[in-house]
N, C-alpha and C positions, 0 to 999 in steps of 0.2 A: 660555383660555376666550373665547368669544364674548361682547364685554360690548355689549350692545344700546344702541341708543338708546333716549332717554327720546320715542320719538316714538313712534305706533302707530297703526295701523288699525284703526277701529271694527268690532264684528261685523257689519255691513254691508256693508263693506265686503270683508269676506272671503268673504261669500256672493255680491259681485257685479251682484248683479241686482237690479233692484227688484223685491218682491213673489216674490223668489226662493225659493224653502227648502235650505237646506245640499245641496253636493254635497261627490261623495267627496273625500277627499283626496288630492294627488297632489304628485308630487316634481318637481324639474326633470328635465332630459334624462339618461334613463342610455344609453350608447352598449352597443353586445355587448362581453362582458368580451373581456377580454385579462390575460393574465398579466403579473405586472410592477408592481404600482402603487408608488407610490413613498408608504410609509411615513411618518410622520411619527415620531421618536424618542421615548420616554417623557421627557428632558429638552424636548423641545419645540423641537427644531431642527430644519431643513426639511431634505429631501434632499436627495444632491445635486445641483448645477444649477438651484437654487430658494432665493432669499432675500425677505426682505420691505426695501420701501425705503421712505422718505419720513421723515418727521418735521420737525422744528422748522421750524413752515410748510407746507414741500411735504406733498402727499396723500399717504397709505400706500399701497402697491403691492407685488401678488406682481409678481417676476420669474421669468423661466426664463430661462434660456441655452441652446443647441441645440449640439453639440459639432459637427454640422455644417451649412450653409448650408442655409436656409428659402427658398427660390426664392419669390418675389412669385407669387400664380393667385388663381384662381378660389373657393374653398372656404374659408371660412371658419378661422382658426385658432382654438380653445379650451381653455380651462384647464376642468377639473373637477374636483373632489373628491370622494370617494365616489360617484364617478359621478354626481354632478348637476353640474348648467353652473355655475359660478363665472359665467363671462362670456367675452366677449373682445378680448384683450389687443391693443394698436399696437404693430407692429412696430418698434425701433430700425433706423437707416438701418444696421447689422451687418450683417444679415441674420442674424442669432443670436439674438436678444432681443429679447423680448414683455412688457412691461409691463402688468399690468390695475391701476386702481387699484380700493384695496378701500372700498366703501362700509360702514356704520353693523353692516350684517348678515355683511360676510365679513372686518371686519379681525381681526389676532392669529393669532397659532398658537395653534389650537386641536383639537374631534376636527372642526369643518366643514375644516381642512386638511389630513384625512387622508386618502389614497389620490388623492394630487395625481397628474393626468394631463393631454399634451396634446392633442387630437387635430384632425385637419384631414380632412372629406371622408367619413367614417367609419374611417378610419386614425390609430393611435399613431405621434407624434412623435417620441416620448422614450422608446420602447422598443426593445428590443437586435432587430434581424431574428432571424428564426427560421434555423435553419440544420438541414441535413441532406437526408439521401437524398431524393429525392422521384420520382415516375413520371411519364415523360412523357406531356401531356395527347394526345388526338388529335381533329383536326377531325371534325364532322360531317362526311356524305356532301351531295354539294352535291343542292338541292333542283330541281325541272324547271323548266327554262327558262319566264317567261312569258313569253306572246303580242308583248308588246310591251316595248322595251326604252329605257327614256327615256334613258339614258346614251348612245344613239349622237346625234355632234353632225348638229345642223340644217343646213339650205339656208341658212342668211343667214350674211356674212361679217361682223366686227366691229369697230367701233371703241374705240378706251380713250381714257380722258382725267382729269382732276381737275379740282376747284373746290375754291375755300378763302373762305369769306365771314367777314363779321364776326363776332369770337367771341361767347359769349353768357355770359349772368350766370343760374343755376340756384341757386334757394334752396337754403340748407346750404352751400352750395360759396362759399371763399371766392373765387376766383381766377377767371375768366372759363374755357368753354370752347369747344374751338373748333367751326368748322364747316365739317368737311373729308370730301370723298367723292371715292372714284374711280370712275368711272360706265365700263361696257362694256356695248355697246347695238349692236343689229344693224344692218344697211345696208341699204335698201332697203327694210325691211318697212314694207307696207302701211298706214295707219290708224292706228289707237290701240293701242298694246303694252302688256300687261301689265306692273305694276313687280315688281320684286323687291330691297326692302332688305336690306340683311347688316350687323349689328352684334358684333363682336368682343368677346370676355373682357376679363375680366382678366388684365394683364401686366404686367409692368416699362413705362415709361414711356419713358427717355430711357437715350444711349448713347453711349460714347464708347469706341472700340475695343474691347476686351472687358471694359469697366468697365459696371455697369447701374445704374437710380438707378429707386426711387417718385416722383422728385419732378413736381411740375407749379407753375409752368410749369418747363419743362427749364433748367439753368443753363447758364450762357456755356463754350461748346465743347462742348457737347454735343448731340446731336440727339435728337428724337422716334424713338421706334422704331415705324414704318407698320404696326403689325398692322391697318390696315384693306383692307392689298394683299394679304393671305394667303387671300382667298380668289378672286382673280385666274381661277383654272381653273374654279372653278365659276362663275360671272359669264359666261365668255365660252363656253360647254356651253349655258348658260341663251341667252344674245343669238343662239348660233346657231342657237337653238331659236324667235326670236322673241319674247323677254320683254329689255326696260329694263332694266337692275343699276346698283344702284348699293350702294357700300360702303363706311358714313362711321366717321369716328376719333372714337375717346371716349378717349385718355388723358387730356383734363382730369379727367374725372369717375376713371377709374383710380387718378390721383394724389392723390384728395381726399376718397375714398368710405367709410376705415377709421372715419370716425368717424359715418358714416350709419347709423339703429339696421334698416334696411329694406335696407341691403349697396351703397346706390344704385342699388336699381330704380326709384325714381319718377323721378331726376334720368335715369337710360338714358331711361326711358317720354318723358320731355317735350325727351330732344334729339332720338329719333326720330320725334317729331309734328313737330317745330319743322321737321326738314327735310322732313317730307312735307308740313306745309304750303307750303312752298318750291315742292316740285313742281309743289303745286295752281295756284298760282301761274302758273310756267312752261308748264302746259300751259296756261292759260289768255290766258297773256301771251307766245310765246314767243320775242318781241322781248329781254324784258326778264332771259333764260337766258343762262346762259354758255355761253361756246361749244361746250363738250363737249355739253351738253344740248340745245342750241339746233340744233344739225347733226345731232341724233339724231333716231329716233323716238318721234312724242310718247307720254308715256306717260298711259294709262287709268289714271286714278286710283280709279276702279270696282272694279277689280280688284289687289287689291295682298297679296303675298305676305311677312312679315316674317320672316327668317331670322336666328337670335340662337345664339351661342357663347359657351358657358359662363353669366358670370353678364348678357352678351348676351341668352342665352335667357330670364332672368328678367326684363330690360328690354322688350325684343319683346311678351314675354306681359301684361306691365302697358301699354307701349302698345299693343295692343288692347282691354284692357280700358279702359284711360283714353280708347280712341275711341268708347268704348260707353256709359260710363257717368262723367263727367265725376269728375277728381280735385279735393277743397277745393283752389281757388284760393290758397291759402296756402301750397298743398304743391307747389304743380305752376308750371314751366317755362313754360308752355304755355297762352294763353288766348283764343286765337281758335275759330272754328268747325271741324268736323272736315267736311270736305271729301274725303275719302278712308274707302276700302271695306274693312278685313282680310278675305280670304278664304280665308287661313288661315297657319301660322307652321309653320315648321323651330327646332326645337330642341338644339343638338347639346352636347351633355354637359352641360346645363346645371341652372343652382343653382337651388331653391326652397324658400328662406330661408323666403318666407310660407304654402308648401304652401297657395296658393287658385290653382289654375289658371283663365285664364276658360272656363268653360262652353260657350259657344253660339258658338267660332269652333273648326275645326276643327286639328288640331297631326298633327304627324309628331314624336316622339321620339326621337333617336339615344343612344344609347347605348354607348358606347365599350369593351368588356371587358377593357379593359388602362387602366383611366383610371386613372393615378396623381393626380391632383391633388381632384375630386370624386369620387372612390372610390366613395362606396356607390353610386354610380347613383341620385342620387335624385330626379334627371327621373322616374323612372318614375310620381313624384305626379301630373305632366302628364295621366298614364292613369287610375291610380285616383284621383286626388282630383276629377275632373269626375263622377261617377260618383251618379245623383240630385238634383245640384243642378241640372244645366239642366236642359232638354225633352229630352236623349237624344239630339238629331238628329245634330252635329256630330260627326263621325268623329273619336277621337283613339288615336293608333297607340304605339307603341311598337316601336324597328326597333332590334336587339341586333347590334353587330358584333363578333363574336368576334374579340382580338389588337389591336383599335384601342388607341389612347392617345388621352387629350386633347387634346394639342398639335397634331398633326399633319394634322386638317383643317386648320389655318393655316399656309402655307407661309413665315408670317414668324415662327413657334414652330416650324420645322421645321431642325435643326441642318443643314449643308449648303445651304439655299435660302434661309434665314433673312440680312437684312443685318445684324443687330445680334445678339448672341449668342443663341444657343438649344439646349434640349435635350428630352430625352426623355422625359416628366414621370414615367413606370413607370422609374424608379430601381432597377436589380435590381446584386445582390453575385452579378460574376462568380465568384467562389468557391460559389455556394450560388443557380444560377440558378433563376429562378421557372419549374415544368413549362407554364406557359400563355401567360406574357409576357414572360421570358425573351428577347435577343436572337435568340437563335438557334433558340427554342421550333418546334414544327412549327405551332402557331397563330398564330405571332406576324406581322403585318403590317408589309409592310418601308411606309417614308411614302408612297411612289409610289402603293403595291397602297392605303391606306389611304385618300387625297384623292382618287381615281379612287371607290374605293367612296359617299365621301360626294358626292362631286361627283353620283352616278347616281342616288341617294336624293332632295338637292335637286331633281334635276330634276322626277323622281316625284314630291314631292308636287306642284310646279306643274303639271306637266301635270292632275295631280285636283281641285287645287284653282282654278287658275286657269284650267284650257282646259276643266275637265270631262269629260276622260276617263275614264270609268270601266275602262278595257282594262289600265290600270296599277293599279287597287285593290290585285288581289290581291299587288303585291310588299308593302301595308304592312296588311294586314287580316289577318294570321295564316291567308291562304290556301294558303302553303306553295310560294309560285312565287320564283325568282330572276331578278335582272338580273341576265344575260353580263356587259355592262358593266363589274360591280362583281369578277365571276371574278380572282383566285380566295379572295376575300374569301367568308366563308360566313357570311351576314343572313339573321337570323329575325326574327319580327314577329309583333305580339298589336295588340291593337284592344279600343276600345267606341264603344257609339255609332253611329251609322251605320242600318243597319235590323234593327240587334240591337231584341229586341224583351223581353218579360216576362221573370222568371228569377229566378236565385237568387242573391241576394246577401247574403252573411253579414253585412252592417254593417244588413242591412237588417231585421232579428229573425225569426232562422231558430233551426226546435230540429234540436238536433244528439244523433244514437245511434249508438253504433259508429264512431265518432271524435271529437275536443275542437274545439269555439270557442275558440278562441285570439286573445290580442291580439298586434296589429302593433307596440306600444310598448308593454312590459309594466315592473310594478317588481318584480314577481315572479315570479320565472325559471320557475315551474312554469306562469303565466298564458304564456309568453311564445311564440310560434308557434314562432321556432327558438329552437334550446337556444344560451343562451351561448355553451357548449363547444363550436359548430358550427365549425367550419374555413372561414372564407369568410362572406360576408354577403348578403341578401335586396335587391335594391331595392324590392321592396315594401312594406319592414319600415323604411325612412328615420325616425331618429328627427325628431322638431320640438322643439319650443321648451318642454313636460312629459313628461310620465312618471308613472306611467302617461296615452294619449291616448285617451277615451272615442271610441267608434265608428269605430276603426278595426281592422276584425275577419277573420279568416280560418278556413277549416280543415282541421285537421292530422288527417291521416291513418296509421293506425301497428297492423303485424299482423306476424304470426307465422304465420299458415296459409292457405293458399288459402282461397276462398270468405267469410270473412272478409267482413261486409256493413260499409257505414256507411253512414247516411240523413240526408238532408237536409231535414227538411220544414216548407213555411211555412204562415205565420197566416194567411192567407188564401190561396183556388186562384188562381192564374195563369192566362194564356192564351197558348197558343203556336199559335194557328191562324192560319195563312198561311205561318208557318215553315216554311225546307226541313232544318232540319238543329240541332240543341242543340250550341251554339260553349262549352267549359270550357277557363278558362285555369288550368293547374296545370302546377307544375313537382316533381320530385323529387330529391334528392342531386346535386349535379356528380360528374359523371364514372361516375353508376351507368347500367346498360342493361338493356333489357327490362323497366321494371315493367310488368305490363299488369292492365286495369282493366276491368270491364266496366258499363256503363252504362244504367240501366234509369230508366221514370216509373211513377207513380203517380197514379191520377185521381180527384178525387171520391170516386167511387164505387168505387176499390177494386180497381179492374182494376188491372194489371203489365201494361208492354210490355218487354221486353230491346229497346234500340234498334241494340247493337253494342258494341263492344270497342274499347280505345284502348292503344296502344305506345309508354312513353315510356321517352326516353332522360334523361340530366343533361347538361348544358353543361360542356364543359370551366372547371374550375374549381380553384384552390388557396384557400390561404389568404390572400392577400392579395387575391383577386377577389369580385365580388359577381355571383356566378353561379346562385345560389338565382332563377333565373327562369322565368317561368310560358311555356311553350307555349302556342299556343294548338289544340284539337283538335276535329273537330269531328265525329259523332254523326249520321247521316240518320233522319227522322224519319217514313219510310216505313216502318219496324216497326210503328211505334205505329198509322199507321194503318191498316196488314192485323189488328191485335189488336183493336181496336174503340174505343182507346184514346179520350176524350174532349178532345181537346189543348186545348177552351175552356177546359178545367178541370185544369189539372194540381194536384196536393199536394203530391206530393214528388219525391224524387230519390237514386234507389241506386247506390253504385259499391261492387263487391263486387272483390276480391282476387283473381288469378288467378295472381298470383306467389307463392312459397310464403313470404318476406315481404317486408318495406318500409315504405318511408313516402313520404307526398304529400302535398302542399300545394293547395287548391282556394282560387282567388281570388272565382272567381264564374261561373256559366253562364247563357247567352243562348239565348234562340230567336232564329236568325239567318238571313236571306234577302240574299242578293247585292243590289248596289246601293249607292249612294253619295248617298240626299237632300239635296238641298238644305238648308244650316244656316240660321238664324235666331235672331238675339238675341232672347230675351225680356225684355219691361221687370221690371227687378230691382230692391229696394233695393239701394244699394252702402252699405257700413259701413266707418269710416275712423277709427281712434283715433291722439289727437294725444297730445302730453306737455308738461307746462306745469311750470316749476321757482318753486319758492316761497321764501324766504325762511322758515328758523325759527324767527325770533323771539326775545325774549327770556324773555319770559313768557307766561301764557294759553293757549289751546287756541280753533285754529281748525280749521274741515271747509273742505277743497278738494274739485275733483268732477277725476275723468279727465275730458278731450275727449274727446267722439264726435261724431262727423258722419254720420246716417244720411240719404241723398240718394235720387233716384231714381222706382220706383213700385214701385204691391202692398208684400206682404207677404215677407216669409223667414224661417226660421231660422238662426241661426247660435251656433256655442257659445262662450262667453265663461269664460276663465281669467283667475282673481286671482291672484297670486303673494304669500304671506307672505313679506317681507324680514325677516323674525329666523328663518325657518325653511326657508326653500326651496321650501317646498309651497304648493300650489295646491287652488283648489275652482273649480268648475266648472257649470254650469250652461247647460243647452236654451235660444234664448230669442229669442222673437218679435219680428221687428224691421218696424218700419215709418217711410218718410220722416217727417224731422221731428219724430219722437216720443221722448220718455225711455225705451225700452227698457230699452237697458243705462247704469245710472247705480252707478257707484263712487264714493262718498264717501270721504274719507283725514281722518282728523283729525291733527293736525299740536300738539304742544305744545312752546312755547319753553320755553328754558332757556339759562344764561350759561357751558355748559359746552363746551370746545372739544371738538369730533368730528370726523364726516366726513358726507358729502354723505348721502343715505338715498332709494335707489328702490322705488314702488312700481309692481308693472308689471304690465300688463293684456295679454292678448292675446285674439284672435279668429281662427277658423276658421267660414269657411260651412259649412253642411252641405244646406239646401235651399231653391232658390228665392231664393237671395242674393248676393250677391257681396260679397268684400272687395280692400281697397285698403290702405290702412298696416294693418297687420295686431297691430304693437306700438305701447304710449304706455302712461302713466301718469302718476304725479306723482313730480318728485325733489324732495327737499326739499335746499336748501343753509345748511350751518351757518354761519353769518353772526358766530361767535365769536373772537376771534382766540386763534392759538397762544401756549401759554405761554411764558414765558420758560425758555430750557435754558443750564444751566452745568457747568462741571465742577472737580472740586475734589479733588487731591491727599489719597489716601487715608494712602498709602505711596508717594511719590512719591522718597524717598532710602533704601534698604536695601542690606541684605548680601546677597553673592550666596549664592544658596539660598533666598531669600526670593522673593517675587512680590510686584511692584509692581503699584499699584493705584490709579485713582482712579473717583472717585463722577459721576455725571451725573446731575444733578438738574432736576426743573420746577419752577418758582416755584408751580403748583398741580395738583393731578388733573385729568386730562381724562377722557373717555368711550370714548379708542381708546388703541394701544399706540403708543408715541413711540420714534421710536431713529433712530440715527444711526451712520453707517459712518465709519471713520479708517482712512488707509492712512500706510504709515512714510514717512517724510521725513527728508533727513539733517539729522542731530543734531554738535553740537559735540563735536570732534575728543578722545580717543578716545570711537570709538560701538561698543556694544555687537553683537556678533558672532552668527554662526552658532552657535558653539560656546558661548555662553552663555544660551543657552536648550536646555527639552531637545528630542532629536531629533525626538520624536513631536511634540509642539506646533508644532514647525514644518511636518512634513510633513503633519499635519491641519490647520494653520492657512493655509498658504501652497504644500501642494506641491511645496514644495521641502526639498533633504539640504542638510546640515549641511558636508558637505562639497564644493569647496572651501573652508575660513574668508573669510569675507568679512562687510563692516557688514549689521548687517539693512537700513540703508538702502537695499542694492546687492539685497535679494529682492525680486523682480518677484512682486507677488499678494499682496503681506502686508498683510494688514487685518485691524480689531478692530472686530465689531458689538454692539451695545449695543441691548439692546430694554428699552423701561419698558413692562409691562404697565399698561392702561387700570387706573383707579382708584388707582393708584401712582405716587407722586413720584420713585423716584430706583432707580436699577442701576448695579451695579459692573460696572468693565471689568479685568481683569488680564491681566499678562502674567509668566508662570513664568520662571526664571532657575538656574542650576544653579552648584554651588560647584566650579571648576576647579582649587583649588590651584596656582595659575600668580600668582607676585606680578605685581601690575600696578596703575596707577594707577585712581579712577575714571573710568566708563566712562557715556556717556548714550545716551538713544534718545527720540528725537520722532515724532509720528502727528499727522497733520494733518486734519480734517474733512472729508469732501469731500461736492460736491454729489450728491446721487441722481439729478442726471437726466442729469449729463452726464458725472460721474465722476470729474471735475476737482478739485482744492483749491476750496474758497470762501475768497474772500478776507477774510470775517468770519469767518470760521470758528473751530470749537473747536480747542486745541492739546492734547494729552497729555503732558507732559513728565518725564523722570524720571533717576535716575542710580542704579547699581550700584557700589557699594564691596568690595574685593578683602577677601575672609573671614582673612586674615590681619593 
């Protein structure tokens, strides 16, 4: 049973908002099923690979154990149950075991610890790979060369160099980090150079032959592992092109980040200011540069490009947001003037923990199709979640590399070029190879074919972003043009933004006939866009932080016969005049071909134009990829006007069936005109929730409020989630936010009591939806039980018996507490003779410890044997036994000892409880 605290959240609190009225209810994060969950028994013991630990003192904690190594990345590890978020766990320096501890709402085996899961990235942990026949996938046809190829290198020659300055102190973080960049910068160019930053993932940290460690700072004989020289090839593509690089190291923050509740993007966001103030600095001083800098070309700080990998990319994207719209100085690194430009970001596999992209700076997306580490792809929020919150100007792309991995834009993650160990983050069982990622797969990118692709990508967006070329759009606007360069890598690309103009956006309150609105994040598999049971997973469909997530919508298209209509149509006319062409981004099944569609408007007034027909294929795809991605296609809009069609006024939007059946997915359509505007921030509130920890008290009833920090100008909306901590669910709530103002106020009422527990969160989150921006996106209030633990004994039940019997003793608390108490013993040798293999029975051993009976040996000599002990919350006291079998073998008696050990390190405690007992020969 889940025994709650005596602490609770007003109904006010659960509504959230001031002046709010009830939203729906919702649950935390359910991921797409997967077969396999791991049961909890009707005795109430956990599966295997899953205990509970802590007691007398130390906190309660589920554990898991991995039966093989968890490589340190980018992607989040998570326990679930019943498919909503538990939380998630810190890693043991094993690399096997995850610790969460349980607070007030998730300790005990109970039904909240049924259908225990782990998963990382949108991928199961702790379930068996699928095995079996499979077809081999096949690349696309490669798309027409365009005009311009930014992957051929430049006219300027290059220099490389490093700088290492004083390390720095980043709230949260207890340990200094540093400030290290290698910089490759061209020769001879003219003037002011553009910059371009590159910020690295998450990785292992430190190295010692093939030994790898989290730790920071690194220990004695070991080194730092340089992932910030991994991207070395594209730096010097970029210098010979005329742009500044530089490439600074974050494993302070790597080493120190697990316990940040934001993954450490604010701490990424303020060492990436810290060194671009540097810059600012040096170009203004550049006496006062190091020499790598200082003999370079100065860099324009005007123009500055931030390139981010992995949870890189979600640092990059909050340092620009944090240049735009200032972080509470309490949170942030970082407190001088911003003195430098973003004019736009590279994002390559990268995490978004907070799903709020900023708005009004333009992004390039990569996406990896063989990412073993962030799996679902879920940059692709990068694209749709800017989508109505800014002004629309800012181009944000999406560029799909079929066969990529994660690791291998970094050539210091790349096995072979790597100095300190590395590997291939798409882990595939050569017995039962993956059709698409697979080594040897026909889409699969060898590293070479893979860092040449990204390398040309990079380039491309600078050239767009920072030289203003518009000749290179179309490789990243879903114009359907390829870079040679990247050959024979086959990149696709979707877009918004830019001079996408009015259209149909399903989040935006469209009615829908002859196909479903469907949610992106559903709790009910019937609401949900893809079916569970789909093979493979959507990036558009990335869960976040509840379940079901309001306004995040699509729709699903599903026939049986040609001609087969489905209409789109909105609450009010649009206008697509000036348009050359209606841009829809929809994708259908991996690996189907030929749905084709045809596509038709609707004006005002009633008229029908047929604008043309669309041919789509599916992306090679299995079940471990997230292939369900949208093309983008695009529609002339010279039909409508030989029809007389009225484009100021359109209503709606037909896509009728031409295949005799199928199914498709529509994300959104634009009226779209070539071109690349100028972006522009708009002044926005920024919304920021803190977390404050209280103290329970012993008696009384007090209200605490969340921190918020609304900053900035105007007006926005943004949606605000409660989370009930005795239930998991959430309510939710639209809700107008302006600088300085109580908006969003959460009150928590808090009552003491002298009963020992555990800590108790209440958690808030926030997502923009318009005209806002966020920044810490989680906070709440923890409450901490300030009670101390009871006192634990233990006491010979049956501590001397005949063999055949089972020995027993009691573990008692001196009083009840509010959570479940227990404690682990493992065997320890006991005074000589000690009782054997053979005097217990087979099965208790080989369920208890794993190991046979045979050869006879003391139980002291079985490696694994231990005896858990759980006192359920409101109860004083559980027996521990251990079974014993009647041999008919005279012999003396015989004893056996179990020793306490600690939960966090596994060891004996040296105060510790004893078990002690002896067996007497039944004759």
């Amino acid at each position: 049973m889940v025994h709650a605290r005596r602490i609770w959240v007003t109904a006010a609190a659960l509504l959230a908002v001031a002046g709010a009225s009830p939203g729906a209810a919702v649950a935390q994060v359910q991921p797409r099923s997967q077969a396999g969950t791991s049961a909890v028994p009707e005795d109430g013991t956990l599966p295997p690979g899953w205990r509970l630990a802590g007691g007398r003192a130390a906190p309660p904690q589920l554990v898991w154990r991995s039966d093989r190594p968890v490589t340190m990345g980018d992607a989040r590890v998570e326990f679930r149950s019943g498919g909503r978020l538990l939380g998630m766990p810190r890693p043991d320096a094993d690399g096997h075991t995850f610790r969460l501890p349980l607070d007030g709402h998730r300790a005990g085996v109970s039904p909240r610890l049924r259908g225990l899961q782990v998963w990382s990235g949108g991928r199961r942990l702790d379930a068996p790979r699928a095995a079996g026949a499979v077809a081999a996938a096949r690349p696309p046809a490669p798309l027409p060369a365009n005009a311009v190829d930014p992957g051929k290198p430049g006219a300027y020659r290059t220099t490389t160099g490093e700088y290492s300055l004083k390390s720095v102190k980043l709230p949260g973080l207890s340990a200094p980090v540093e400030m290290r960049g290698v910089v490759v910068a061209p020769v001879g160019a003219p003037g002011r150079r553009p910059l371009a930053l590159f910020l690295h993932g998450r990785h292992f940290t430190c190295y010692k032959g093939q030994d790898i460690t989290g730790d920071w700072p690194c220990k004695a004989g070991t080194r730092p592992v340089p992932s910030h020289r991994g991207y070395l090839r594209d730096q010097k593509l970029l210098a010979s092109q005329g742009y500044v690089t530089v490439s600074i190291s974050a494993n302070g923050i790597n080493g120190q980040d697990h316990a940040a509740e934001d993954g450490g993007a604010q701490a990424r966001s303020s060492l990436v200011r810290l060194h671009l103030a540097r810059w600012a600095d040096w170009a203004a001083h550049p006496e006062t540069a190091p020499p790598v800098v200082r003999h370079s070309a100065r860099a324009d700080l005007s123009r500055v490009l931030l390139v981010g990998h992995s949870r890189g990319g979600e640092g990059v994207n909050r340092a620009a947001l944090d240049s735009l719209y200032p972080p509470p100085a309490d949170q942030d690194g970082y407190h001088g003037p911003v003195r430098w430009t973003v004019r736009g970001m590279v994002l390559i596999g990268p995490t978004v923990f907070g799903q709020n992209p900023v708005p009004d700076v333009p992004s390039v997306t990569i996406l990896p199709g063989c990412d073993g580490d962030v799996s679902d792809l879920e940059g692709e929020v990068y694209v749709d979640g800017t989508r109505a919150v800014g002004d629309g100007r800012a181009l944000h792309s999406a560029v799909y590399v079929i066969g990529a991995d994660h690791n291998f834009f970094n050539s210091e993650w790349t096995p072979g070029q790597a100095a300190a160990p590395a590997e291939d983050d798409f882990s595939d069982d050569p017995r039962h190879p993956d059709p698409v990622c697979g080594k040897h797969a026909a889409t699969r990118l060898t590293a070479d074919q893979q860092h040449r692709a990204g390398s040309t990508y990079i380039a491309a967006a600078a050239r767009l972003f920072l030289a203003g070329d518009d000749r290179v759009r179309p490789l990243l606007d879903g114009s359907g043009k390829r870079a040679p360069s990247a050959d024979p890598a086959r990149v696709l690309s979707h877009a918004v933004g830019a001079r996408r103009g009015a259209g149909f956006l399903p989040d935006g309150g469209v009615s829908v006939t002859g196909a479903r609105l469907c949610e992106a994040v559903a709790a009910v598999p019937a609401k949900a866009c893809l079916d569970p049971r789909a093979k493979g997973a959507s990036p558009h469909f990335a869960p976040w932080a509840t379940t079901p997530e309001t306004g995040r919508q699509a729709i699903a298209l599903h026939w049986t016969r040609s001609g087969a209509p489905a209409r789109v149509s909105l609450a009010r006319p649009v206008s697509l005049s000036g348009s050359k062409a209606l841009a829809l981004r929809l994708f259908v099944p991996p690996n189907s071909r030929g749905t084709k569609l045809d596509v038709s408007l609707t004006d005002s007034a009633g008229r029908t134009a047929k604008l043309g027909g669309i041919s789509a294929d599916g992306l090679p795809g299995s079940e471990r990829t997230a292939s369900y991605w949208a093309r983008e296609f695009r529609v002339p809009l010279t039909a409508a006007g030989r029809a007389g069609l009225a484009l100021g006024s359109v209503k709606s939007m037909e896509l009728t069936a031409r295949s005799a059946s199928g199914q498709a997915w529509l994300m959104d359509a634009w009226g779209w005109r070539p071109g690349t505007p100028a972006a522009r921030a708009a002044a926005l509130p920024r919304v920021d929730l803190g977390r404050r920890t209280v103290a329970e008290g012993d008696s009384g009833v007090r209200t605490y409020h969340v921190p918020v920090s609304v900053t900035g100008r105007g007006s926005g909306q943004v949606r605000v989630y409660v989370v009930d901590p005795a239930t998991g669910k959430a309510r939710n709530r639209l809700v107008t936010v302006h600088p300085g103002g109580h908006d969003i106020d959460v009150p928590v009422e808090v009552k003491g009591n002298t009963r020992y527990g555990t800590d108790v969160s209440y958690d808030v989150l926030v997502k923009a939806v318009h005209g806002a921006v966020v920044g810490s996106y989680q906070g709440g209030v923890t409450v901490h039980d300030d009670d101390p633990a009871p006192a634990m004994t233990v006491t010979p039940v049956a501590g001397r018996v005949t063999e055949g019997h089972a020995l027993k003793w009691r573990l008692s608390l001196s009083k009840a507490v509010d959570v479940d108490m227990s404690a682990l013993f493992a065997v320890a040798p006991a005074t000589a003779p000690e009782l054997s293999t053979k005097d217990v029975p087979a099965r208790w051993l080989e369920e208890t410890a794993g190991a046979k009976a045979d050869p006879e040996r003391p139980l002291s000599k079985v490696g694994g044997l231990t005896l858990w002990a759980d006192i359920p919350a409101g109860q004083t006291s559980a027996d521990i036994t251990v079974p014993t079998v009647a041999d008919r073998v005279r012999e003396q008696a015989e004893s056996v000892r179990f020793r306490q050990l600690d939960m966090q390190t596994g060891e004996p405690r040296p105060d510790g409880l004893v078990l002690s007992g002896s067996v007497r020969d039944a004759s």
